[in-house]
N, C-alpha and C positions, 0 to 999 in steps of 0.2 A: 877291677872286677874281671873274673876270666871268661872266655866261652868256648865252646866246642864247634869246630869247623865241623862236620861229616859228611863224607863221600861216601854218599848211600849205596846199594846195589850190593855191596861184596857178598858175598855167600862166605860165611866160617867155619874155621874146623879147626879141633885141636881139641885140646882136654883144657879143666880152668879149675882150679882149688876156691872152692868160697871159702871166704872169710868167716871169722868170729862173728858172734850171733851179737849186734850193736846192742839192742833190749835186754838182751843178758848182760853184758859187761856193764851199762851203765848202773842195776840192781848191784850186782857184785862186788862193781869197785867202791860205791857208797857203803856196801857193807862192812867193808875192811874200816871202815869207823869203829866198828864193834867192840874193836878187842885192841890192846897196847902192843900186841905181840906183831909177828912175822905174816901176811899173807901171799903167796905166790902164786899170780894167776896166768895161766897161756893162754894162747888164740885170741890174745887181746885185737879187735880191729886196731888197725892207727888211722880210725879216719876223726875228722874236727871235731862231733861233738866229744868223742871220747878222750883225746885230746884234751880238750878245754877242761873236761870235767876232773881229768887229770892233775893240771896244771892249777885248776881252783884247791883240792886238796892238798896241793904242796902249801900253798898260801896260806892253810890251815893250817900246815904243821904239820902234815903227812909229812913222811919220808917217802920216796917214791924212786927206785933201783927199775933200771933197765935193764934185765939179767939174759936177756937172748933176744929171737927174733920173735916177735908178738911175747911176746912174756916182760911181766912186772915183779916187785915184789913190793910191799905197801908194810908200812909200818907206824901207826897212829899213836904214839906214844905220848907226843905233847900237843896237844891241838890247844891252838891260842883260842880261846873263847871272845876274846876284846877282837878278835879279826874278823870274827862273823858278826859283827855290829858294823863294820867298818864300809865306806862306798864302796870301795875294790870289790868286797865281797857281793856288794848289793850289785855290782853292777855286771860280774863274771856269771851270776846266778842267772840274772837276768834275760839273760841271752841264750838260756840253756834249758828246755825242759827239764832235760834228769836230773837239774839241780838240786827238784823238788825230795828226790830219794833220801838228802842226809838227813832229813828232818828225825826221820823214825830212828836213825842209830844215835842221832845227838838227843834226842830225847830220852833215851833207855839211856844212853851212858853218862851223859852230861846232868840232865833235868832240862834244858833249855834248847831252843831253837831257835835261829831270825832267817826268813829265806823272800826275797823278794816274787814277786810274781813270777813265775817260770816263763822261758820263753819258748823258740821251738817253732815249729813249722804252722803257719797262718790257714789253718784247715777247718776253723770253726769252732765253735765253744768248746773251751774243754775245762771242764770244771773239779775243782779240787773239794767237793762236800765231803766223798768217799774220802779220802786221807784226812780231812779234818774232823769230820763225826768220828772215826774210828779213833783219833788220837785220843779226842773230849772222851769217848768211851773207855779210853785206858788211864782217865784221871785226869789228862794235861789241861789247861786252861790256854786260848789262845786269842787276841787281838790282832785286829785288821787293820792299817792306818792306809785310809782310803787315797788319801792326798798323794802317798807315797809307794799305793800297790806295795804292801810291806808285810809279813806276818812277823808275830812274834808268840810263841811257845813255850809256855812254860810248866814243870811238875815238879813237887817234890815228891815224885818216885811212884810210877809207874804200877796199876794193879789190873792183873787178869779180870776180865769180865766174858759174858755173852755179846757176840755181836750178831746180826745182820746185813751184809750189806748190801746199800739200795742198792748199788751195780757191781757187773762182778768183774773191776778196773785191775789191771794187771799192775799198774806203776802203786795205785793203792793197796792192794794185797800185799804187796813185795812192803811198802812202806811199814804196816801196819805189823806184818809180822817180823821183821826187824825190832820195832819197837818190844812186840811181846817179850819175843825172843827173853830179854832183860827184865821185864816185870815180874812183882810176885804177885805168887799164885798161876792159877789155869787162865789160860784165853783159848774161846772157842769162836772160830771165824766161818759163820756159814757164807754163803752165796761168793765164796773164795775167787777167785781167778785160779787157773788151775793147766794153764800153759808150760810145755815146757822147759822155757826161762825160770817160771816160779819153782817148777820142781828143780830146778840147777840150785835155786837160789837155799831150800829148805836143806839139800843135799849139802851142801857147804857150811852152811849152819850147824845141821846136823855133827857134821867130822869139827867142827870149832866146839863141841859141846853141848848144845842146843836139845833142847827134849821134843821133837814136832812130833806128831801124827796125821798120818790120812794126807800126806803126800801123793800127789798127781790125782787128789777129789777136792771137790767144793765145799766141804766141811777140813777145816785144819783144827789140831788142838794143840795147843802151846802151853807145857808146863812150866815158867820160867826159871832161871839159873841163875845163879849169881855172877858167874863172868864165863866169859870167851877167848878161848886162847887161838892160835893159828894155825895154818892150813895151806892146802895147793890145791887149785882148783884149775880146771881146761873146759873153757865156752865151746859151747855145740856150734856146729857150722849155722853159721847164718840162713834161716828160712826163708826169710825175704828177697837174698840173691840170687840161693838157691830158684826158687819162681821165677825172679825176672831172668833168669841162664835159661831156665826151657820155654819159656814166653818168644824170648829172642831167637832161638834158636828157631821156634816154630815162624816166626814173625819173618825171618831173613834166607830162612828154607835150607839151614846147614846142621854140619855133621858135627854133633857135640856132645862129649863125656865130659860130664860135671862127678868132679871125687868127692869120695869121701864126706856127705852128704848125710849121715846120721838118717837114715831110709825111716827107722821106725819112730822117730821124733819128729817127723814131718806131718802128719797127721792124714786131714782131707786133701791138702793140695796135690799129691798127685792126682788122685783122681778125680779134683775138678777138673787140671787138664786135660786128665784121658776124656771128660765129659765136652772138651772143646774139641775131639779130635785128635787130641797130639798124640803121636805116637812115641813111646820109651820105653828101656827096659832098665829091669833091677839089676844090675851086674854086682853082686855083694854089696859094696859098702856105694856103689858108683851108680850114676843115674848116667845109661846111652841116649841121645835122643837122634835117630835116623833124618836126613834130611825128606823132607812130605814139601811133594809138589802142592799139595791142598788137605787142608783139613778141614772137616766138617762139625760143626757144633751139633750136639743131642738134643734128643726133646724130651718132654715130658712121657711117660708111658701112653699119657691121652692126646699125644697129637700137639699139645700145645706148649709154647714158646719155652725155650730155660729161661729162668732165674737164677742169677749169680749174687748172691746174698752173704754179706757177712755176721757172723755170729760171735761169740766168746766160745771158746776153748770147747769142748776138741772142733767146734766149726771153723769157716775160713775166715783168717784172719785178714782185719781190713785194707792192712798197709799194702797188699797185695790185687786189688779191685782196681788199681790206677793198669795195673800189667794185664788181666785178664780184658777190659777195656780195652784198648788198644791192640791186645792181640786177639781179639775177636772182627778189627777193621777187615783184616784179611782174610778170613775165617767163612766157610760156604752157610750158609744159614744167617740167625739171628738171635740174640740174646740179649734179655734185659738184665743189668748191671745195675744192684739196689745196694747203692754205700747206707746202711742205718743210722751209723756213729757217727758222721761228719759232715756238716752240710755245707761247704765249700771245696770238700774233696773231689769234686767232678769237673770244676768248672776248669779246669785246662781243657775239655774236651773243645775250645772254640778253633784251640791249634790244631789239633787233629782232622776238623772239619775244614779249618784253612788248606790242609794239607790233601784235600779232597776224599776226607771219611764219611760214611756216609753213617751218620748217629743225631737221633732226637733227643737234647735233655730234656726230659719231662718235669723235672723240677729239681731240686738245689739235690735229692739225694738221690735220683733215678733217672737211667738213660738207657735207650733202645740203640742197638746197633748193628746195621745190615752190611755184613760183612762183602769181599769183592771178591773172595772164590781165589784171589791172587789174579785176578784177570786184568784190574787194573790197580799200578802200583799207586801209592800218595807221591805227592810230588815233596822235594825239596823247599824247605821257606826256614825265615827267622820264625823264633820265640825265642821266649823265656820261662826259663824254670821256676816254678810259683811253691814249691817244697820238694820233699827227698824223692818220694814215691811217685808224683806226678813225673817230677823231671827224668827218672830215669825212663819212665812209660813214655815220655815224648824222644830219648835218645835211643828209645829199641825203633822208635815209629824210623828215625831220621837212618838208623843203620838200613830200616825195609825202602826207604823211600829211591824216588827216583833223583839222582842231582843232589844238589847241596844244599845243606841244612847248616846253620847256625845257632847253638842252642847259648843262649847268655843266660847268667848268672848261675854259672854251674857250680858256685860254692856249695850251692842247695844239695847238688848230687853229692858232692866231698863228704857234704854231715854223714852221710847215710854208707857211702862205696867207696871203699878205698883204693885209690890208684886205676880207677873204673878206664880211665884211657887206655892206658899202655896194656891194661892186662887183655884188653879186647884189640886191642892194637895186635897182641900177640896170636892170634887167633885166626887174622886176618882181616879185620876192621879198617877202615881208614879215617881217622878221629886225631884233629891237631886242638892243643891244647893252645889258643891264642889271648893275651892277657889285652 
C-alpha cells in the first residue's frame, strides 16, 4: 500500500494540462462493445480504474492497440461469451464501478449479460434500479442471485419503448442508450442525464451510425439500427481535475494556468468558484488563476449564508463538493456544503477537523464551514484516503497545511488522477510517493 509524504507550505506555479475526462472514457470504452469494427480513442486517462477496465475487455476478447500517448484503438470482434460467466470475470468486475457500463452494449449485441455487483468507491448507496428498469423496459429479463451479488441478463432482442426515469443517473443514461442504440424500433428516454460525458458519448454513437435525438437535453430519442461500425473519438479534459487545479491553487495561494480546459463544457463550476472568491480568467482555451492572498465566500442577495448544493446536469456536479469543502477551510466567510447523492461523502471531514478546520457536520449529508481568512494554516497529520474525491481534497488540504502530512492509501487517488504526484511535483509541490 502506497502513501504520500507532503511538505506543505509550497506556493506553485506553472501551467498543468488535465487529463481525459475518467466518466467519459469509462462510457466510451464500454461502448466499443458495440460494433466488430475499429474504435480509436485519445485523451484516454492511464489511471487504474481505467486501466482495469481495460485490461477486463481484453479478457473478453477485445483486441486492445496502444497506438500513441493517451490513445487506444479497441476492436470487439470475438468477445468470448463463456468468459463472462467465468470468476475472472466475476471478480475484475467486481472491483470496478464502470464495469457495470457493458451490460447495455452486450445486451444490444449479444442478448445476454452476467455482471457482478460493481464496485468502486465506499460513499454510500448506490443503487442500480435506473439501469435495470430501463433494461426490463427494453424487453431484457434479469435475475439477481443474492448469495453471489450476481446479475444475469438476458433478451431475445431488444425493442424501443417510452421510458421515464426515476433519476436522471449519468452511468444509467449512457447504459440504457447504448442498449437502444441496437434495438428495434424508437426508444424515448425522458428524465435523461444530459452531462457532457453523455453528450461525448451520443456524439460518437452518432458518427458509428446511431440515429439519436435531442442531445445535450433530458428528453433523448433513439431510432435503432441494425449495426455499428467504427470511429475516432477525443475525451474532453477532465472537469473534476480541472476543479481540484483552481481549488488548489486557491487553497495554496499560487500562480496557476490550467490548459486547454474545454471553458464551455464546464458548465456552473467556474462560477461556483468565482461565488467562493476565487479569482481567474478565461485566457482562450486556458483558465489563469492569480495567486489571492484571501478569498472571500458570497452570500445570498438576502444577507444569508451560501449553499453549495449539488445537482444533475447543467448543476454542480457532486464529485466535485469533497474540493469546494476544503477549499472553503481557508476561505473568509462561511458556507454550507449539502452533498444530496451520497451520504458517506462527507465523512473525511474528521481529518480536516484533525487538521484544525474549523467545520460542523450536521448530518451524513450537510456541513457548515468557517473558513480561517488564511490567518491560520491547518497543521500537518496522518490520514487516510477513504475514496477518489475525498482523498484528493485531503492532498490539496496537506499541500495548504503547515508541516508534514501523510496521506495513506493513495491507490484511492490513482483510481481518479493520473500520475497526480510528479505532475504537482512539477509545479513546485513537495509530494514523495513512499510504498
Amino acid at each position: 500500500m502506497a502513501e504520500f509524504i507532503v511538505q506543505g507550505g509550497n506556493r506553485l506555479k506553472g501551467e498543468i494540462v488535465p487529463q481525459g475526462a475518467k466518466n467519459e472514457a469509462l462510457q466510451i470504452i464500454c461502448a466499443t462493445l458495440l460494433t466488430p469494427e475499429r474504435v480509436t480513442l485519445h485523451n484516454v486517462p492511464e489511471i487504474v480504474d481505467i486501466l482495469q477496465l481495460m485490461d477486463m475487455l481484453r479478457a473478453m476478447g477485445v483486441e486492445v492497440e496502444k497506438t500513441g500517448p493517451q490513445s487506444y484503438a479497441f476492436r470487439a470482434r470475438d468477445i468470448d461469451l463463456d468468459y463472462i460467466r467465468s470468476e475472472d470475470y466475476r471478480r475484475r468486475g467486481a472491483r470496478l464501478r464502470g464495469s457495470v457500463m457493458v451490460i447495455g452494449p452486450l445486451l444490444a449485441r449479444f442478448g445476454i449479460a452476467y455482471l457482478p455487483k460493481p464496485g468502486g468507491d465506499k460513499i454510500g448507496r448506490r443503487r442500480l434500479d435506473t439501469h435495470l428498469i430501463g433494461f426490463q423496459k427494453l424487453g431484457a429479463k434479469f435475475d439477481y442471485d443474492f448469495d453471489n451479488n450476481y446479475f444475469a441478463l438476458r433478451s431475445d432482442g431488444l425493442r424501443g419503448t417510452y421510458m421515464l426515469l426515476d433519476e436522471a443517473s449519468v452511468t444509467g443514461t449512457a447504459n440504457i442508450v447504448m442498449a437502444a442504440v441496437l434495438a428495434r424500433g424508437e426508444t424515448t428516454i425522458y428524465n435523461a442525464a444530459c452531462e457532457p460525458y453523455i453528450q461525448q458519448l451520443c456524439r460518437m454513437l452518432v458518427r458509428m451510425g446511431a440515429d439519436i435525438r435531442g442531445i445535450g437535453s433530458n428528453l433523448l430519442t433513439i431510432r435503432g439500427v441494425e449495426r455499428l461500425g467504427g470511429t475516432e473519438h477525443t475525451m474532453l479534459p477532465d472537469m473534476i481535475e480541472i476543479g481540484s487545479f483552481i481549488g488548489m491553487a486557491a487553497m495554496t495561494q499560487s500562480e496557476i494556468t490550467i490548459k486547454e480546459v474545454s471553458f464551455g463544457d464546464l458548465g456552473i463550476i467556474p462560477a461556483q468558484f468565482a461565488r467562493m472568491g476565487i479569482h481567474f480568467e478565461q485566457r482562450g482555451d486556458d483558465i489563469y488563476i492569480p495567486s489571492q492572498e484571501h478569498y472571500e465566500i458570497d452570500t445570498f442577495l438576502d444577507g444569508s449564508i451560501m449553499t453549495i448544493a449539488d445537482a444533475p446536469w447543467p448543476g454542480l456536479t457532486p464529485d466535485l463538493l469533497s474540493v469546494f469543502l476544503v477549499v472553503a477551510t481557508q476561505a473568509k466567510g462561511s458556507v454550507l456544503i449539502h452533498q444530496k447523492m451520497f451520504e458517506s461523502r462527507l465523512f473525511f471531514v474528521d481529518k480536516l477537523i484533525d487538521m484544525g478546520a474549523q467545520i460542523i457536520l450536521c448530518d451524513p449529508h450537510r456541513a457548515t464551514v468557517i473558513g480561517h481568512n488564511h490567518e491560520r494554516r491547518l497543521r500537518g497529520t496522518m490520514m487516510t484516503s477513504p475514496d477518489i474525491r475525498a482523498g484528493v481534497a485531503l492532498l490539496i488540504a496537506a499541500l495548504s497545511a503547515e508541516g508534514r502530512s501523510v496521506i495513506q492509501n493513495v491507490e484511492q487517488i490513482d483510481r481518479g488522477y493520473q500520475n497526480i504526484d510528479a505532475r504537482l511535483n512539477a509545479l513546485g509541490a513537495n509530494i514523495v510517493r513512499a510504498e
